[in-house]
C-alpha positions in Angstrom: -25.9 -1.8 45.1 -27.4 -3.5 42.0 -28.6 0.2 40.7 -25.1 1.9 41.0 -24.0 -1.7 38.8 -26.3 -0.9 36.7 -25.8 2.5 36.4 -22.1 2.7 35.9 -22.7 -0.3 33.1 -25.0 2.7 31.2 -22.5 5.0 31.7 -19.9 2.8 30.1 -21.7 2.2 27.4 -22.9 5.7 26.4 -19.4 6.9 27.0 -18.5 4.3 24.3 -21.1 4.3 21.9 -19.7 8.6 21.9 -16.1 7.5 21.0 -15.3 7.3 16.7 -14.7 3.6 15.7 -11.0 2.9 15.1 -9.7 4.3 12.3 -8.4 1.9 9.5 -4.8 2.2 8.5 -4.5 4.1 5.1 -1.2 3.4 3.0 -0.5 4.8 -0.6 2.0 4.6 -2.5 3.5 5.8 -6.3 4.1 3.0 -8.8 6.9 3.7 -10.7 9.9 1.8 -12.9 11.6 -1.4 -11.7 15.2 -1.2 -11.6 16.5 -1.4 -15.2 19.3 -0.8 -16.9 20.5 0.5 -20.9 19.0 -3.1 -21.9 15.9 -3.1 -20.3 15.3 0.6 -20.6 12.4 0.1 -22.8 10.6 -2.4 -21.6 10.5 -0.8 -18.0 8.3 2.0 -17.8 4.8 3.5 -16.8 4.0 5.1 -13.7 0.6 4.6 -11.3 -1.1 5.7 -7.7 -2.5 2.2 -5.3 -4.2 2.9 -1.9 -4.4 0.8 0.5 -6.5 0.1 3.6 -5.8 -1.9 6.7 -9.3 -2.7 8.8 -7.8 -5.1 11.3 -6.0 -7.7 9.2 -8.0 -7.3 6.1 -5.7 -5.7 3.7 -8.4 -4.0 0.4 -5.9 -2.4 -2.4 -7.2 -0.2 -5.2 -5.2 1.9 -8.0 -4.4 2.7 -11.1 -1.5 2.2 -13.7 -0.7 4.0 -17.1 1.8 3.8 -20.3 3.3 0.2 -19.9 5.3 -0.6 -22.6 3.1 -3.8 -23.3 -0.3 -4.9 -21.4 0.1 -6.3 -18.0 -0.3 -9.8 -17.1 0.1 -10.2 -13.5 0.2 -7.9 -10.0 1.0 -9.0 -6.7 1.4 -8.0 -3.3 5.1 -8.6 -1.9 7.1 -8.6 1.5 10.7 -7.4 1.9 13.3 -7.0 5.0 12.5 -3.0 4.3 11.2 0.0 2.0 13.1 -0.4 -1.4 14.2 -4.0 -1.2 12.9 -6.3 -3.1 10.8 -9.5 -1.7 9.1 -12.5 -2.2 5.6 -12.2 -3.4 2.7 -13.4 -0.8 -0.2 -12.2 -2.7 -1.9 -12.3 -6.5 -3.8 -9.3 -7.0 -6.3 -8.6 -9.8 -4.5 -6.6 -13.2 -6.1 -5.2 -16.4 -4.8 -6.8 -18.7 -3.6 -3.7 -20.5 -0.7 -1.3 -20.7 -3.2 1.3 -18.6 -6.0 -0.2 -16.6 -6.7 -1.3 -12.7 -5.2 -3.1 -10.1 -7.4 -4.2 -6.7 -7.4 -6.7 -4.2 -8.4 -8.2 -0.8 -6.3 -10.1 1.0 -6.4 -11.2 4.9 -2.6 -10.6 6.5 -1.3 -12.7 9.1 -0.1 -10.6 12.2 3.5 -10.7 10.8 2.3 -9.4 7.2 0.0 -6.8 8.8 3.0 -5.8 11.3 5.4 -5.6 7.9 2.6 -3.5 6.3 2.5 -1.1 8.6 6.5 -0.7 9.0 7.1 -0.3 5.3 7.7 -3.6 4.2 4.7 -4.4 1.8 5.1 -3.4 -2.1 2.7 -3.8 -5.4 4.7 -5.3 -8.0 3.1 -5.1 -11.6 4.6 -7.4 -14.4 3.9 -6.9 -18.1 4.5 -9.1 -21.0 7.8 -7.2 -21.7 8.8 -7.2 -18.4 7.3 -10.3 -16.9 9.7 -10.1 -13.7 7.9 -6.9 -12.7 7.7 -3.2 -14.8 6.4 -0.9 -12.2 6.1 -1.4 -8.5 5.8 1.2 -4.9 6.3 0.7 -1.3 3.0 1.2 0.7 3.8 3.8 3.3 1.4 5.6 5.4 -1.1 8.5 4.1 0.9 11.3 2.7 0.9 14.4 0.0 2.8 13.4 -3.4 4.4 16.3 -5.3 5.3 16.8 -8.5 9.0 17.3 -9.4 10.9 20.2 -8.5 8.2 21.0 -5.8 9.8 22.6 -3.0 9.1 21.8 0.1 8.9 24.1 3.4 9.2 23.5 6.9 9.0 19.6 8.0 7.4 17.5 5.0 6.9 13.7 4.9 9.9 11.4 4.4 7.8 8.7 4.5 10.4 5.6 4.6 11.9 8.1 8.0 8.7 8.7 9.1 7.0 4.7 8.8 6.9 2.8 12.4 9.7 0.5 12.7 7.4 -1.9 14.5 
């Protein structure tokens, strides 16, 4: 009896050891203009690409931003009731101090953050020194192909605030 224990604990084991390690949860999204109107026009602008990676709760974001109307001086990591509304800010996240540069960070969620990032609800927020209440900023949604504009799409192509898990 103790050699079929045994041997059904090898089994186990070698059946598992043959299985690919969870994958992490890979979001991107495209930074692009804060709301803005005829007066702030100017001093909104710029566009960039963040990816980011979810490896149980620890959230790493990476990107790039370019052609801020003046140098950044802040980026954070915010939480809103859905894609496209705007939140409060949980996290600070590391800027270049420049109108093009980097933007990065690691940041451990809490199970109600990591639940909200993987529903649509998390957003990078980049402020400048012209726009110090925000200048660019992008809903993370899960892994998908960005076009250009006036790409036409065929057959079913990612909506991605229709297609993101609403829990």
């Amino acid at each position: 009896m103790l050699l079929s224990k045994s041997f059904a604990l090898s089994v186990v084991l070698a059946l598992m050891a043959g299985q690919p390690a969870l994958a992490a949860d890979k979001y991107i999204t495209n930074l692009g203009p804060m709301p803005l109107d005829d007066a702030s026009r100017a001093n909104i602008q710029g566009r960039g690409d963040v990816s980011a990676t979810l490896d149980g709760r620890k959230l790493s974001v990476s990107g790039t931003f370019k052609q801020l109307p003046s140098p950044a001086t802040a980026a954070h990591l915010n939480i809103s009731l859905a894609t496209g509304v705007p939140g409060d800010k949980i996290f600070d996240l590391t800027v270049t101090q420049a109108p093009s540069g980097t933007v990065s960070g690691d940041v451990t969620l809490s199970a109600k953050q990591a639940a909200a990032f993987r529903t649509g609800k998390l957003y990078v927020q980049i402020d400048s020194q012209k726009a110090p209440d925000g200048t660019i900023w992008g809903w993370l949604l899960p892994d998908h192909q960005i076009v250009g504009a006036d790409v036409p799409q065929q057959d079913h192509w990612f909506i991605p605030q229709l297609d993101t898990p609403s829990r």
